[in-house]
N, C-alpha and C positions, 0 to 999 in steps of 0.2 A: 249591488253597487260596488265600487271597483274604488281599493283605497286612494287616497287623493281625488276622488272625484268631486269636482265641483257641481252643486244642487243651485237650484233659482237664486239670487240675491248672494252671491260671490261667497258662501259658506263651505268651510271645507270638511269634509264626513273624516273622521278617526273612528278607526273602529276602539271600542272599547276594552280590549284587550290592552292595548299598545295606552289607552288612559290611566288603565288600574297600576302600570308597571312606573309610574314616575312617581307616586307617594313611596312604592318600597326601594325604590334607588336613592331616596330624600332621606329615610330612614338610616339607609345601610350609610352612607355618609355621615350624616349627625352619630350615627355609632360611634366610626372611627377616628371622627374629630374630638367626640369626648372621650374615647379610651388615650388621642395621641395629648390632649390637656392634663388626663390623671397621669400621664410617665411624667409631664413636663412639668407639673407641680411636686411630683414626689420628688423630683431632683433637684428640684428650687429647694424641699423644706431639707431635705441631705444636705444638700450647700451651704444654706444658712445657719444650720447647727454646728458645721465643721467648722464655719464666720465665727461663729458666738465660742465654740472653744477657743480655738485659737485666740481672739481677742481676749477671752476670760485670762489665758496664756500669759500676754501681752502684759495685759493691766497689770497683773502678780507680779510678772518682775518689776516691774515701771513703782511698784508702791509699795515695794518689800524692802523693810528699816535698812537691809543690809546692800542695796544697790549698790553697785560700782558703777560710774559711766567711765569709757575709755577711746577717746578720738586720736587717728592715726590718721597720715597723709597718704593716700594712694599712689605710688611712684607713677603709674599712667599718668593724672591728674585725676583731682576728688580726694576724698573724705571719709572711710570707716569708722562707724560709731560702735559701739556693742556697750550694753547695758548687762549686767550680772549679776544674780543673785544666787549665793551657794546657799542659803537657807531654801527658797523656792525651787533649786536645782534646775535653772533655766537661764538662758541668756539672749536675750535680741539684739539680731544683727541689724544693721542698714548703714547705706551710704548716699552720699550726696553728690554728683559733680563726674560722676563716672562716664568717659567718654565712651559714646556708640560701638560696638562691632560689628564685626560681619556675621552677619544670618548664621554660617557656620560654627560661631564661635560664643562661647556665652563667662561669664564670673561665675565662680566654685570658689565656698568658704569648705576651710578645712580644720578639724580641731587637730591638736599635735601634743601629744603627750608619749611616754616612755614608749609604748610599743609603735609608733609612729601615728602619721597625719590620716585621722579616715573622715570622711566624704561629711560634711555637715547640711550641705544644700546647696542649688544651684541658685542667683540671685536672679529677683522680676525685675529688669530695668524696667525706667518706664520712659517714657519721649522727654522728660526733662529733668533726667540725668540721675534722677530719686531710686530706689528699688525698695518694693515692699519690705516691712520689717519681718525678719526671720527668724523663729524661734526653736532654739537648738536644745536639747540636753547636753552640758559637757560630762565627762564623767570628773570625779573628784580629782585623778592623774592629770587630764588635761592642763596642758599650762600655756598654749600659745593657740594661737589664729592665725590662718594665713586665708587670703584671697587669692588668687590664681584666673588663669585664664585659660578655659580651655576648651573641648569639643562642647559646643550649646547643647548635647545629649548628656555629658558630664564625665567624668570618668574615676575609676577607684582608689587611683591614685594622683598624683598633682602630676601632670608634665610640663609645666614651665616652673620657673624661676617664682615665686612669692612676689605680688606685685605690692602686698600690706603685709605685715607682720605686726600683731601685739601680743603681750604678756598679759594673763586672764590674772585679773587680782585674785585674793584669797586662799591661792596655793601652796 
């Protein structure tokens, strides 16, 4: 009999070769969907643990007896907050009200102490004006903040003008 041949009452002959070969293509599938779930979880519980420091981060300075909070006005337009604690030895940044830029171009916080300004982090805008809070180590020398604007890849040192400047209490 000749494959695809049609027999009495419209049935079509498969040979049995070509049957046996779609349980181990069903197989080999269901493999690679559960090995590409075990990378995609292992990077969810990675993520979520680097969530859970960073918040742990967070909470420390936010509820360390010696907090500073310090609001400045962004010459763009907006708002610079940053929260400090020299005992936790940590500081979160965020702002409110910071106007959009171009794709090209992104906000870089910079600490500024005796040997100059180096790179503290680039800032997450988000669609309504917020940027996640950023937490910095200053070092003990640190005495100021600036925000800047500059390549959205960032860069080592500032090349505009400081569009925020504050003074870090405790210094």
């Amino acid at each position: 009999m000749v494959f695809g041949a049609s027999v009495p009452g419209g049935a079509e002959v498969v040979p049995l070769r070509r049957r046996a070969r779609v349980p181990t293509v069903l197989a080999a599938l269901a493999t690679a969907a559960a090995v590409a779930l075990g990378v995609v979880a292992l990077d969810a519980r990675r993520d979520l643990g680097d969530l859970s420091a960073r918040n742990g981060e967070l909470a420390a300075v936010l509820a360390a007896p010696d907090a500073t909070t310090v609001r400045r006005p962004v010459a763009t337009g907006g708002t610079g907050t940053l929260v400090i604690s020299r005992r936790v030895g940590r500081m979160v940044f965020t702002t409110s009200g910071l106007p959009e830029l171009p794709g090209a171009k992104g906000y870089a916080l910079w600490l500024m102490g005796p040997d100059g300004p180096r790179p503290a982090g680039l800032l997450d805008r988000r669609p309504d004006g917020l940027t996640s809070p950023l937490v910095v180590a200053p070092l003990g020398r640190d005495a100021r903040v600036a925000l800047t604007i500059e390549a959205a890849t960032g860069s080592r040192t500032p090349t505009t003008r400081p569009i925020m400047l504050a003074d870090l209490p405790g210094t």
